[in-house]
Structure formats: C-alpha cells, structure tokens
C-alpha positions as CSV (number, residue, x, y, z in Angstrom):
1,X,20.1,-6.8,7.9
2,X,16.6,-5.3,6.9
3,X,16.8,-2.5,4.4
4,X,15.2,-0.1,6.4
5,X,16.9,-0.5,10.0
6,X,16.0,2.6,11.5
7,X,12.9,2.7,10.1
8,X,10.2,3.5,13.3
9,X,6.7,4.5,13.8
10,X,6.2,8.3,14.0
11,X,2.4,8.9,14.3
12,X,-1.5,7.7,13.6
13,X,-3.4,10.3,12.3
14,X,-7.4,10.2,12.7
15,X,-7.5,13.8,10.5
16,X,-5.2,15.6,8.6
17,X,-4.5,18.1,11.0
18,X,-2.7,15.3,12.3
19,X,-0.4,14.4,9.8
20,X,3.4,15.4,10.5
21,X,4.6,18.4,8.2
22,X,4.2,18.0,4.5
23,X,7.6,17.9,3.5
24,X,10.4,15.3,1.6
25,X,8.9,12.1,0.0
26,X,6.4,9.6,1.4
27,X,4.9,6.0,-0.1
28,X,1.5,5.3,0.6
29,X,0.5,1.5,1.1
30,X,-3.0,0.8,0.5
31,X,-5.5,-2.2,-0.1
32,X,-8.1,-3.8,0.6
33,X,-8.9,-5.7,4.4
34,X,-7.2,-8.9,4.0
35,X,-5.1,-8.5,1.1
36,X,-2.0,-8.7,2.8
37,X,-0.8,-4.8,3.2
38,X,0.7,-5.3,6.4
39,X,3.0,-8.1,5.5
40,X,3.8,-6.6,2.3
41,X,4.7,-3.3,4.5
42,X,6.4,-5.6,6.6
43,X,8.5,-7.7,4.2
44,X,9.4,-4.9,1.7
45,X,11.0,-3.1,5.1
46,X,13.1,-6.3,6.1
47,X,10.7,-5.4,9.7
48,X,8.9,-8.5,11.2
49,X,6.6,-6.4,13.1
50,X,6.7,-2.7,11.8
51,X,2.8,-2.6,10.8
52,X,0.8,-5.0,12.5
53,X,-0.6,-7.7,11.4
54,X,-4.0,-9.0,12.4
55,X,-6.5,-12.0,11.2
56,X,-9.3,-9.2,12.0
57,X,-9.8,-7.3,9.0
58,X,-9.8,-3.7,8.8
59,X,-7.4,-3.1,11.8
60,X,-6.0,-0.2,10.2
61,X,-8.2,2.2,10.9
62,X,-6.0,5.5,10.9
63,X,-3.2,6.3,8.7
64,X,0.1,5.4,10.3
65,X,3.2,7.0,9.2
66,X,6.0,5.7,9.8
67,X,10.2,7.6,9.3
68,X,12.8,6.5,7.4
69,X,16.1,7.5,8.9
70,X,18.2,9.3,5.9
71,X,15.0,10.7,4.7
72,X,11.1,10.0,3.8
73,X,8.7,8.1,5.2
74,X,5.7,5.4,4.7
75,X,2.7,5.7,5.2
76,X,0.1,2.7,6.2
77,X,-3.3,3.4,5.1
78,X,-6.5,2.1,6.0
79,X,-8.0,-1.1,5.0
80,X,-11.1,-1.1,3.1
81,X,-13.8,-3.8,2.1
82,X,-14.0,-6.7,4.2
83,X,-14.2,-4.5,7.9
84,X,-17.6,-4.6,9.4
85,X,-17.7,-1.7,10.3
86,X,-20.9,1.4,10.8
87,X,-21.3,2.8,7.3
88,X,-20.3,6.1,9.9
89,X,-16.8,4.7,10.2
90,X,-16.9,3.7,6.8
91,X,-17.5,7.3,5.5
92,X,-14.7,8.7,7.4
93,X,-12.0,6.2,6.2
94,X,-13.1,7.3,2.6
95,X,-13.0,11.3,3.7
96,X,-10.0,10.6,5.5
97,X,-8.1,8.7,2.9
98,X,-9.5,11.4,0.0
99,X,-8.1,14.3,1.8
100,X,-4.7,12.5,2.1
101,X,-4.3,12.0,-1.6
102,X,-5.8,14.9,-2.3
103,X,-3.4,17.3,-0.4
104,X,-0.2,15.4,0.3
105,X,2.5,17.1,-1.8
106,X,4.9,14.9,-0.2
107,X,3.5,11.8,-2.4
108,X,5.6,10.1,-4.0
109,X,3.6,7.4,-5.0
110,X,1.2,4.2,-3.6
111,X,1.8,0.7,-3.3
112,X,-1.5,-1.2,-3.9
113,X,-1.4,-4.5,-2.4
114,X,-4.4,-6.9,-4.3
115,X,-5.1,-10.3,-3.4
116,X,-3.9,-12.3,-6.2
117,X,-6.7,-14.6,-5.6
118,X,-9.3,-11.8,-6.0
119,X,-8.0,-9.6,-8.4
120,X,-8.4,-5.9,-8.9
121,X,-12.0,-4.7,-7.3
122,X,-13.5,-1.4,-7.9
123,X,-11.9,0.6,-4.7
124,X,-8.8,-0.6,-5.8
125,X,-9.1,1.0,-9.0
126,X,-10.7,4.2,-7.2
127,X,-7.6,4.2,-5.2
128,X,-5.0,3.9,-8.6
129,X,-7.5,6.8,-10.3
130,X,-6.8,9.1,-7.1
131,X,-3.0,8.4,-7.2
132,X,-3.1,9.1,-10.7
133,X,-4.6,12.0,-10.7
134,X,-2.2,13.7,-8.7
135,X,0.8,12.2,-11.4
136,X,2.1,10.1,-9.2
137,X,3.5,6.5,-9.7
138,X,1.3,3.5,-8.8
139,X,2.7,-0.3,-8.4
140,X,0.3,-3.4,-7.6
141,X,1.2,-6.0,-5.8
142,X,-0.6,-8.9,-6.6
143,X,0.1,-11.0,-3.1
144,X,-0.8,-14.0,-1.7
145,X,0.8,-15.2,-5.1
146,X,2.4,-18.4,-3.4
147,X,-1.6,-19.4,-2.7
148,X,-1.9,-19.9,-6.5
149,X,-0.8,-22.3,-9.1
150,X,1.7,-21.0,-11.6
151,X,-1.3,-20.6,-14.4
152,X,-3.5,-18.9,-12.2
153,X,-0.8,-16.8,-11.4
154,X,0.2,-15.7,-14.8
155,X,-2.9,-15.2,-15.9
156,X,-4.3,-12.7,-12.7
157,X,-1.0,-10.9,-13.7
158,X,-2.0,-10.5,-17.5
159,X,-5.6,-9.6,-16.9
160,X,-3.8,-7.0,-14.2
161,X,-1.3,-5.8,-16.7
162,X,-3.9,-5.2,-19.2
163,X,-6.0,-2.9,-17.1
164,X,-3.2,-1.3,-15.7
165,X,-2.0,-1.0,-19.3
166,X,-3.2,2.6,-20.3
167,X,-2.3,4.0,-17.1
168,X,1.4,3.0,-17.4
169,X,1.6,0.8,-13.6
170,X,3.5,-1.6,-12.8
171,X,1.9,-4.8,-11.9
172,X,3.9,-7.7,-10.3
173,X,3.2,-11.3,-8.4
174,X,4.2,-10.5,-4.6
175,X,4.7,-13.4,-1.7
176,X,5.6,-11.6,1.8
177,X,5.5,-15.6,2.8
178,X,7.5,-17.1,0.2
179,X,9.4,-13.5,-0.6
180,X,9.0,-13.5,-4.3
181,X,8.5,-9.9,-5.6
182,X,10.0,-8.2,-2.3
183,X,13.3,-7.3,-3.6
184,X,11.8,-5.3,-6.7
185,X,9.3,-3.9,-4.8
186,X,11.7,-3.0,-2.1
187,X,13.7,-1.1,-5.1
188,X,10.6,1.0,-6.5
189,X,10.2,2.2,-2.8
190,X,13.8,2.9,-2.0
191,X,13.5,4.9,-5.6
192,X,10.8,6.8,-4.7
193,X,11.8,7.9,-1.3
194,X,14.8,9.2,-3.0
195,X,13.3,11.2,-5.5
C-alpha cells in the first residue's frame, strides 16, 4: 500500500499566475536532468508512475504540482543541466523556478535529488542557497547510489556532508531501484507536509 494513495496530479504551471492558491504546506523536488528526480518522486510516494519518467532529459519543463489527500502537496520542478534546450527556454526555467522560491509561502522545504555519481554541481548548490534563504529545510538525495561501490559511496556522502555542513542539510545515499534511503526520505516529507 503506497504511502501516499490518493495522492494525484493537480496542475502544470508555465507562470506563477498559474500556481494553485498559496496555502498549507508544499515540498519541492528539484535536480538536475538525469539525476533521477522522477523516480525519487516516484518511490518516496509508493506511485509507479506519479511523475514521469523519461530517458530524454529535461522532460520536466513546467512545475507540476501534485495533492496530497489529508493535506499538502508536492511539487515537481524542472530539470536543469543536461536539456538541450534554446538558451530562451533555458532563461525561463531559471525565471520560472526563481519566482517559485522566491514567493511560495507555502514551502515547506526541497528535496534535491544529486547523482551520486556526479556529485553536488553549482545549480545544485544555487538551488540549496535559494531554499535557504527563505529558512526552509533542504535534504539531498544522493541517488543512483546502487551504481556505486560501497567506498565510492561513502566517500560522495562525506565530501556532501561536508559542504552541506554549515548549512545544517541533511545528506543521505538514495536508490529508487534498489530502495535504500526511501523510507527516511519518505519520513522527512510526510514531516514536512505536516508542519
């Protein structure tokens, strides 16, 4: 029984006219093209096919909110990095993305999902400086975990930890294949929708 049974899609917004009304609690999930974000969505929801997932990266070109029967909802946001995309397009993901962070009072925080195998890039610490400065919690999920050896592993989660340090987030190794990390990231959510 997935944790989030009646969870369903509610809208795609291309502006922020667009989004639904700024009210209860909302988790972002963010990351670069590639790095995994709709499985993550998908696994930490107990939803095989809640965001889609595509081999094309950069899909997700609008932000997708989805509701959360009993309250809340989560919110899918673009892709960034690998899309080749017009530097037009581009722009307006960053404008887009910018204006949700910078407005949405219903924040309660972001999921960044990072590519084990890559580590943390500079966008994806633009995107934890954006969610910080609002005061708002910030968890990395360092997927595609299974993909590594269990040295690699522990040390792309120590080098994470350490520059995450100073900014108090939580860093953890995250498999939406093999499903380690999904229950404790499941948790944080289900914690956060609640507050």
């Amino acid at each position: 029984m997935p944790d989030f049974p009646a969870t369903s899609f509610l809208i795609s917004a291309a502006a922020g006219r667009q989004f639904p009304p700024d009210g209860g609690s909302e988790v972002a999930f963010a990351g670069r093209s590639n790095a995994g974000k709709s499985s993550a969505l998908n696994a930490i929801t107990g939803r095989r096919a809640l965001a889609r997932v595509s081999r094309t990266p950069g899909r997700t070109q609008l932000i997708n909110f989805f509701d959360v029967a009993g309250g809340g909802r989560l919110v899918d946001l673009p892709g960034y990095g690998f899309a080749k995309v017009p530097d037009s397009v581009r722009e307006q993901w960053h404008a887009l993305m910018q204006h949700y962070f910078n407005t949405r009072e219903s924040l309660a925080g972001l999921v960044l999902i990072v590519d084990s195998r890559r580590g943390l890039g500079e966008t994806d610490v633009a995107m934890l400086e954006w969610i910080l400065a609002r005061d708002r919690r910030a968890m990395v999920l360092l997927s595609k975990s299974d993909k590594l050896t269990r040295a690699q592993s522990q040390r792309v989660l120590e080098d994470t930890r350490q520059a995450c340090a100073d900014a108090g987030v939580v860093v953890q190794l995250f498999s939406a294949h093999a499903g380690s990390g999904v229950e404790t990231a499941r948790a944080a959510v289900r914690e956060w929708l609640a507050r």
